[in-house]
C-alpha positions as CSV (number, residue, x, y, z in Angstrom):
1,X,49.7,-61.6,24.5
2,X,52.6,-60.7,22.4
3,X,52.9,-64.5,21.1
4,X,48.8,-63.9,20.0
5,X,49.4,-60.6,18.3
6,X,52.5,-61.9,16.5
7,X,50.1,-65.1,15.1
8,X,47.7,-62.7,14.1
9,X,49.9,-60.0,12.6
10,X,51.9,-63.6,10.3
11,X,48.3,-65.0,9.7
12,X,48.6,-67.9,11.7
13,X,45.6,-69.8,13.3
14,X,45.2,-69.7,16.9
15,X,44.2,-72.6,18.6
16,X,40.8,-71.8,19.9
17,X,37.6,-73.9,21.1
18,X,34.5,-72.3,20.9
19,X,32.3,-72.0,24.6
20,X,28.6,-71.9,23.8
21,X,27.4,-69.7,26.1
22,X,23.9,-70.2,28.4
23,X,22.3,-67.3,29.7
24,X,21.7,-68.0,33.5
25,X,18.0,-67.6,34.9
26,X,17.2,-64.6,37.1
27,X,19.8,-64.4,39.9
28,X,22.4,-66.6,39.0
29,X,24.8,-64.7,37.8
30,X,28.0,-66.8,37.3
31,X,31.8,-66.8,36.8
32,X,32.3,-66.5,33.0
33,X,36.0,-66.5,32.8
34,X,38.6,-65.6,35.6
35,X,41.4,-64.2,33.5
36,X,45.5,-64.5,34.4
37,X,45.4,-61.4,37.0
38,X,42.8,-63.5,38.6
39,X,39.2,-61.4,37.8
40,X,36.7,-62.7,37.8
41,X,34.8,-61.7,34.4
42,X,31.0,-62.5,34.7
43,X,28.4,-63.1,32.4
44,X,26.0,-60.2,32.6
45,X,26.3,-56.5,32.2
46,X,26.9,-54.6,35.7
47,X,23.0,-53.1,35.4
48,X,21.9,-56.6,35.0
49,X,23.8,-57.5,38.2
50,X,20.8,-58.8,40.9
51,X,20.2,-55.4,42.9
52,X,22.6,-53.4,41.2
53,X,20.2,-50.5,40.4
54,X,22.1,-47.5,41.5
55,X,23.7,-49.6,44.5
56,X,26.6,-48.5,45.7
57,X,27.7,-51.9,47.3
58,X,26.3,-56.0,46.6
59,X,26.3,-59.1,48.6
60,X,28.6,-61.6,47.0
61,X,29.0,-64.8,48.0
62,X,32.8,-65.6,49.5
63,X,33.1,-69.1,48.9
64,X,36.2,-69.2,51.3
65,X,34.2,-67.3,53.8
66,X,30.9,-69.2,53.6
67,X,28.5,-66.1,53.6
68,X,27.8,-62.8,51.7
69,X,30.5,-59.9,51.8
70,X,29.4,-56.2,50.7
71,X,31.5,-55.4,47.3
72,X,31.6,-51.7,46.4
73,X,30.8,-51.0,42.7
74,X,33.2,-48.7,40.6
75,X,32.8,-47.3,37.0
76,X,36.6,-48.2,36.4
77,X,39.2,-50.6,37.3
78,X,41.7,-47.4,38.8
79,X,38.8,-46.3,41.1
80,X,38.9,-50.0,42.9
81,X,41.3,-48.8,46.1
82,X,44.7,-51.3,46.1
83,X,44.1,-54.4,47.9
84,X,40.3,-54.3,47.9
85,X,37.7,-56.0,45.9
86,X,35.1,-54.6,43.8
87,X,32.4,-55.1,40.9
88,X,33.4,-52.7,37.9
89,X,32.5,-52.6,34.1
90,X,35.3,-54.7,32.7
91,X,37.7,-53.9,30.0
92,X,36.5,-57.7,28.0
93,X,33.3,-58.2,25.8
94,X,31.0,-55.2,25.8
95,X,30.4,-53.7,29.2
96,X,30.5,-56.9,31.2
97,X,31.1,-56.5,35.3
98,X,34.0,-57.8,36.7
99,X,34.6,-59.0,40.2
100,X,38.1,-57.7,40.8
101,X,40.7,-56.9,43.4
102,X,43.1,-54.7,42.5
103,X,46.1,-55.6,43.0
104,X,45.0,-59.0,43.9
105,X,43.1,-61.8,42.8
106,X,39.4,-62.3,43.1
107,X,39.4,-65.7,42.5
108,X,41.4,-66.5,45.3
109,X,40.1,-64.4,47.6
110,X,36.7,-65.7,47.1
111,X,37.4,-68.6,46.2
112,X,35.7,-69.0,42.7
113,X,36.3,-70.9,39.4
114,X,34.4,-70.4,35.9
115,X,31.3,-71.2,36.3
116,X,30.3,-70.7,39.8
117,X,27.6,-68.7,41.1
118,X,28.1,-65.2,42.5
119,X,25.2,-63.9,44.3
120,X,22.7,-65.3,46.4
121,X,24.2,-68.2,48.0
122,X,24.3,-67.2,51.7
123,X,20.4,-67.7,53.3
């Protein structure tokens, strides 16, 4: 981040390709970006999350696992307890959840990659 801001603050261009991005259909909410600390950012809103209406937990698919796990939902990354996953409004885009674990990564614990499905995997 320091190398970004210092291209920005001299003018430089930053290398950069632009990602069209597809809205999923109904349900498949997927893996937008999984940043350097390993969250997973996805591509929806946490109210648009599949039964996220005033949920306290969601089934997300752990691909390591091969089944659903409950995931609390938090308003902030800091409320996530150390060690343990959650789905929380992310500080990238506008509002967009984040599958996290704090103090961990996400994407390793569940085993997921940009682009992969989230939710509803496990019959």
């Amino acid at each position: 981040m320091p190398l970004l801001a210092r291209w920005l603050a001299d003018g430089r261009p930053v290398p950069a390709e632009p990602l069209a991005v597809h809205p999923s259909t109904e349900g498949e909410v997927r893996v937008a970006v999984v940043d350097n600390f390993g969250n997973c950012k996805l591509d929806r809103p946490p109210a648009e999350l599949p039964g996220y209406d005033g949920a306290e937990t969601l089934l997300v698919h752990n691909r390591l696992e091969g089944r659903d796990v409950k995931v609390r939902c938090y308003d902030r990354l800091p409320d996530v307890p150390l060690g343990e996953p959650g789905i929380t409004v992310g500080s990238s885009g506008v509002g967009f959840a984040e599958l996290v674990v704090r103090g961990g990564s996400a994407a390793e614990a569940f085993g997921l990659r940009q682009g992969d499905r989230v939710f509803g995997l496990a019959g």
